[in-house]
C-alpha positions in Angstrom: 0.0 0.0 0.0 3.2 2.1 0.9 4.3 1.7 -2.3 1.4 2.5 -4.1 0.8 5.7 -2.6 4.5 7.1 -3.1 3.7 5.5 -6.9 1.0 7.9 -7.3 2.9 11.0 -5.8 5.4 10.7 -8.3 3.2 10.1 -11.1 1.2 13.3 -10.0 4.4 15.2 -9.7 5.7 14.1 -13.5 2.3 14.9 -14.5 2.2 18.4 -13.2 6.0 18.8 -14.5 5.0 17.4 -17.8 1.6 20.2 -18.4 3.9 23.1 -17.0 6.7 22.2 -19.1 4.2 22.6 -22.2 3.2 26.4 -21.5 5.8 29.2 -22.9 5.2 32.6 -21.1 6.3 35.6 -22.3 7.5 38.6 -20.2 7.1 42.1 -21.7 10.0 44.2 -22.0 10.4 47.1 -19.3 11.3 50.8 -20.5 12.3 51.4 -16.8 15.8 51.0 -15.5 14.8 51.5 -12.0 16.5 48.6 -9.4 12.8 47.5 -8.2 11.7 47.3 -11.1 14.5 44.9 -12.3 14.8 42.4 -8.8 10.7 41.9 -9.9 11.4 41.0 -13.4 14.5 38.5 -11.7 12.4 37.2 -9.2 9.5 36.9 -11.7 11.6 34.9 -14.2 13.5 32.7 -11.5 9.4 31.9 -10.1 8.4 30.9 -13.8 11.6 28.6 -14.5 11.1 26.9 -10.8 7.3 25.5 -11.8 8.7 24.0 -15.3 7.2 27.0 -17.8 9.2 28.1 -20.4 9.9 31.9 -20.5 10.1 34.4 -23.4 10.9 37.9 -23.1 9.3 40.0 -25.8 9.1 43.6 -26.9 6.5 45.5 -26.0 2.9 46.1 -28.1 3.2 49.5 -30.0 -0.5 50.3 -29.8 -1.2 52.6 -27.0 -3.4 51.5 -23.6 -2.4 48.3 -21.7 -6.1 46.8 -22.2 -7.3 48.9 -25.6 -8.5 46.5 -28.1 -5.7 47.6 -30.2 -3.2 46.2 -27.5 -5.1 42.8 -27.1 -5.6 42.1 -30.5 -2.0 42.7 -31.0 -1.0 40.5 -27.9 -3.3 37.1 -29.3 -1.6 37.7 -32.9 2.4 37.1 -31.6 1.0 34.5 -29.3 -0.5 33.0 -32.4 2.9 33.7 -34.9 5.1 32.5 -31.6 3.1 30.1 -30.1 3.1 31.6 -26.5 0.3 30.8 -24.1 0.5 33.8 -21.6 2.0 37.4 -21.3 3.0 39.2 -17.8 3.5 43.1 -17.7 5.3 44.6 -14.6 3.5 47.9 -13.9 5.6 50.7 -12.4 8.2 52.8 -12.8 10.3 53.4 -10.5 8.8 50.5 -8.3 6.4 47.8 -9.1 3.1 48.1 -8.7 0.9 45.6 -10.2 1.0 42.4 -12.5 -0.9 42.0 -15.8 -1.2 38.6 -16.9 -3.1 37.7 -20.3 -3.9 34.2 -20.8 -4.3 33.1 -24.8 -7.1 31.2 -25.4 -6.4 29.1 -28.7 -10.2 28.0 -29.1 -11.7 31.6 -28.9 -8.3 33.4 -30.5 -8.8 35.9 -27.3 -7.2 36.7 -24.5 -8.1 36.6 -20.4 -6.7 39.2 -18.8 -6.1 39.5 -14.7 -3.9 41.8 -12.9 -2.5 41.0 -9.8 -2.2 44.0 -7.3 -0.1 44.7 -4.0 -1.2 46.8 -0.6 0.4 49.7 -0.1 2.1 48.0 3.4 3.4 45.0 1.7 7.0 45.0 2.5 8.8 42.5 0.2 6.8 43.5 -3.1 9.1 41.7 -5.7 8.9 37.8 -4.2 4.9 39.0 -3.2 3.8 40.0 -6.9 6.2 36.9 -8.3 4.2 34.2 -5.9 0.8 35.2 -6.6 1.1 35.9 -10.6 2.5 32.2 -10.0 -0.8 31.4 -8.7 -2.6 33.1 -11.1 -0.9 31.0 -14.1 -2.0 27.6 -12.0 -5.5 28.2 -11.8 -5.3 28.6 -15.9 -2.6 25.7 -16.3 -6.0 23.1 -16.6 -7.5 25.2 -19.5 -4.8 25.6 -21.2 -4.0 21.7 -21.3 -7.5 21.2 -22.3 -7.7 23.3 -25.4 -7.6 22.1 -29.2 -3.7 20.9 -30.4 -2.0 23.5 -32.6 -2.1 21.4 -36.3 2.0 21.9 -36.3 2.7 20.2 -33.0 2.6 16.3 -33.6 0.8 13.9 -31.3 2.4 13.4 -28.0 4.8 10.6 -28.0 6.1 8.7 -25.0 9.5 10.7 -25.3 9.0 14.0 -24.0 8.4 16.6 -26.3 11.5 18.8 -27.3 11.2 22.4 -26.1 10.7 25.2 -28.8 13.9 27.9 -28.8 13.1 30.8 -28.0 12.7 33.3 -31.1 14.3 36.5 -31.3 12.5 39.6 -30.4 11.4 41.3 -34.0 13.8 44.5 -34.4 12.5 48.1 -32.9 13.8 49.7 -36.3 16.6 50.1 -39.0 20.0 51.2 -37.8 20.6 54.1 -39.6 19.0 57.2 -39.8 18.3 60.5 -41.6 17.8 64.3 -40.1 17.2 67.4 -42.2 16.8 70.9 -40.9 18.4 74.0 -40.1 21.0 76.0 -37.4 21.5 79.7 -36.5 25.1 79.7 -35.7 25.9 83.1 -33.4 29.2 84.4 -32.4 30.0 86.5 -29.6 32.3 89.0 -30.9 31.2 91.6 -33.8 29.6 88.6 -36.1 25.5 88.7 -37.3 23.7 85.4 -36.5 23.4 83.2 -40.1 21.4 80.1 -40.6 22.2 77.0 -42.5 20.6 74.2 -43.5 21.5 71.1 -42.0 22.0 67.0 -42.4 22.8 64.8 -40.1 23.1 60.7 -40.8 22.7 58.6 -37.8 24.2 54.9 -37.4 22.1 53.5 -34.5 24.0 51.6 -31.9 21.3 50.2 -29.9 18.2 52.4 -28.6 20.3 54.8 -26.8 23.5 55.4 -28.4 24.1 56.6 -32.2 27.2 57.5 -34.5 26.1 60.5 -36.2 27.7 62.6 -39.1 26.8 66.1 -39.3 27.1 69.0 -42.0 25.9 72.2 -42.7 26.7 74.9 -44.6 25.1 77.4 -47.7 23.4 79.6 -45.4 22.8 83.0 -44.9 26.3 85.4 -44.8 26.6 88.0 -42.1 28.3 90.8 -43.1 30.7 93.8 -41.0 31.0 97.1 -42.3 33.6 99.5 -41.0 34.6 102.9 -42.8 37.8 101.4 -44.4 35.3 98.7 -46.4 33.0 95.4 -45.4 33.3 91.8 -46.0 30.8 89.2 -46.2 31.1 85.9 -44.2 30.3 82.5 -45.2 30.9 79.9 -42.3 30.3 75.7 -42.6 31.1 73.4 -41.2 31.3 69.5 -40.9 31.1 66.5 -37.9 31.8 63.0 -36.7 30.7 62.0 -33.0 28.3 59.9 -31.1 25.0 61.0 -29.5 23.5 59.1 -26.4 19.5 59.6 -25.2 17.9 59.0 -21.8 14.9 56.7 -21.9 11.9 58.2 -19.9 9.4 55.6 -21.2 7.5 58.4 -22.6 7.8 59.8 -26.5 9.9 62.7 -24.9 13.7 61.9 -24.2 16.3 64.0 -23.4 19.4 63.8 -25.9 23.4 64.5 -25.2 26.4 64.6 -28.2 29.7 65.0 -28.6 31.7 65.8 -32.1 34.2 67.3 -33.5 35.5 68.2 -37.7 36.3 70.5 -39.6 35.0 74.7 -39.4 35.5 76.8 -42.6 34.7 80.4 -43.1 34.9 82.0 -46.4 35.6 86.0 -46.2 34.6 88.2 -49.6 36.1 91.7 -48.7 35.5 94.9 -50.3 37.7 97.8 -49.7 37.8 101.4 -50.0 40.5 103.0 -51.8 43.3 103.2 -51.3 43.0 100.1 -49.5 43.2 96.3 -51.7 40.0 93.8 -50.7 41.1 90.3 -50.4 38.7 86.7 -50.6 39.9 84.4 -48.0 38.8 80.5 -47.1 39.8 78.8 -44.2 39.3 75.7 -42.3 40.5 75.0 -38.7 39.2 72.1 -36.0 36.5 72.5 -34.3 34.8 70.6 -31.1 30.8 70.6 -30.5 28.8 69.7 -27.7 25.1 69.7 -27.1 21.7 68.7 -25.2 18.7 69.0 -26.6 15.3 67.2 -26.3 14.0 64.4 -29.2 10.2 63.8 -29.8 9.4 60.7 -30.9 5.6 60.9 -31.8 6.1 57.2 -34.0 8.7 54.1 -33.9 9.9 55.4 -37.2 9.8 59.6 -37.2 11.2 61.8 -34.5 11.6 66.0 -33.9 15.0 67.1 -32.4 15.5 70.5 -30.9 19.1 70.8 -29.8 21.6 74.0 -28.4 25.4 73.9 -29.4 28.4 75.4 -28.2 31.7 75.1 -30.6 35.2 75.5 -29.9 37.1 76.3 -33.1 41.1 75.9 -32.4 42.1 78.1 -34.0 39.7 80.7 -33.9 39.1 82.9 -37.1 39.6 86.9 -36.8 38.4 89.1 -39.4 40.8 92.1 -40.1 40.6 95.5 -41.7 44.4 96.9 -42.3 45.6 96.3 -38.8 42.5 96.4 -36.7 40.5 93.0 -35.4 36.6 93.7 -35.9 35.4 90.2 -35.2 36.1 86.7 -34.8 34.1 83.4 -34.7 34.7 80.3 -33.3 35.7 81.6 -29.8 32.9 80.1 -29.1 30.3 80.1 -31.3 26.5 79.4 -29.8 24.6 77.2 -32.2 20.6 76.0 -32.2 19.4 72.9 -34.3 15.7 71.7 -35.0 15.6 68.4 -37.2 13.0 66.2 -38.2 14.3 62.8 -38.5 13.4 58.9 -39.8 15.4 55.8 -39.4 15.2 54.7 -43.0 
């Protein structure tokens, strides 16, 4: 009798093992970085692995509203493409709040949604959320046993079934990107503000860091007039440097660069006799720092409104016979606005 009875444990326990081992979870990617926020996505994970589920970690839906139809039907078409039986959200950002769990429902093509919330007091909320979203995928394991085959999965065989790899998560967008707009480059000494239209390519690193390539130039041309003649400035100017923005989880993030190149100014003089005009062009290095703000209103498209500050070494003065009457590049105060795709 003994025997019979730790028999049936055993066959109980495999069982269980066995039906858990056949549900693939997915867990939506966070946009927060906060430390809560990531010991309840570990602690979620490490729960999901201990009970036999397989676990996926996928990008997030980008329709907007956690329960909007949009979202859901969104949610039952990658379970369908990736054959995933349930989706968990940690809600928060800085600490975790809640836990939405979707259940797919292969017969209806429809989801089941529950969210599991915490008290305010509760002090350990990472291993609390983890144990009762745990319980939450339990009480569904039995349904989702019971529902129709998928026509591509065989008919179980006395070997246990080979688990599916996990698929990739589909890419956020291309790498590279394009920017067009324009620049008012000011100097602080005796120079006019000009404008210039400007490109910039982008070589996306990952979602927060970029190689960008910069150049503007054929703009307006500030001139200075003094009683011994005037000149007409033409300034350009071309980058190489690396940008980084600060994920907010919102379609507003705050953007920082570095570069440096090459600064030319072209000078067109016109003198007054008896005194000989002279057209000049030169180039010198330059360095460029900003921080701006980027508006993403799409995956795809995105606003950039940036300020500048260049070093040019060395600086360009502007001369009339022996006199200095301006410079630029010592520094020069620049402000950018872009609109931008990744191609």
């Amino acid at each position: 009798m003994t025997r019979f009875v730790v028999g049936l444990l055993v066959a109980c326990a495999l069982f269980w093992a066995r039906r858990a081992e056949a549900a693939t979870v997915a867990i939506l990617r966070t946009s927060s970085d906060a430390p809560a926020i990531g010991e309840a996505l570990f602690r979620l994970q490490g729960e999901l692995l201990a009970v036999g589920l397989a676990v996926a970690v996928t990008e997030r839906p980008p329709t907007p509203g956690a329960d909007s139809a949009e979202t859901r039907a969104w949610l039952a078409q990658t379970a369908r493409e990736r054959h995933l039986d349930a989706f968990i959200d940690v809600v928060g950002v800085s600490a975790p709040e809640a836990v939405d769990v979707w259940i797919f429902e292969p017969a209806s093509g429809g989801l089941k949604g529950t969210r599991v919330t915490l008290e305010a007091s509760t002090a350990d909320r990472a291993a609390t959320l983890a144990i009762r979203t745990i319980e939450v995928l339990r009480s569904n394991f039995l349904v989702l046993d019971l529902a129709p085959p998928r026509p591509a999965v065989p008919a179980p065989a006395p070997a246990k079934t080979p688990e599916r790899p996990v698929p990739p998560p589909a890419p956020r967008r291309s790498q590279f990107g394009l920017e067009a707009g324009a620049t008012t480059l000011t100097s602080f000494d005796g120079l006019a503000t000009s404008v210039l239209p400007l490109v910039r390519f982008s070589w996306s690193l990952d979602s927060q860091f970029a190689v960008e390539a910069t150049g503007a130039g054929f703009g307006t041309h500030p001139s200075v007039e003094t009683t011994a003649g005037s000149v007409e400035v033409a300034q350009y100017f071309a980058l190489f440097g690396a940008s980084a923005a600060v994920a907010t989880g919102t379609v507003v993030e705050p953007i920082f660069a570095l570069s440096a190149g090459a600064f030319g100014t072209t000078l067109n003089g016109r003198a007054f006799p008896p005194n000989v005009a002279h057209d000049v062009t030169q180039w010198t290095a330059v360095a460029d720092a900003s921080a701006g703000l980027r508006l993403r209103p799409s995956e795809r498209f995105y606003l950039t409104l940036a300020a500048h500050a260049q070093l040019a070494q060395p600086y360009v003065a502007i001369h009339f016979v022996d006199t200095v009457v301006a410079t630029t590049g010592r520094p020069n105060l620049l402000v950018t606005f872009t609109l931008g795709a990744w191609l």
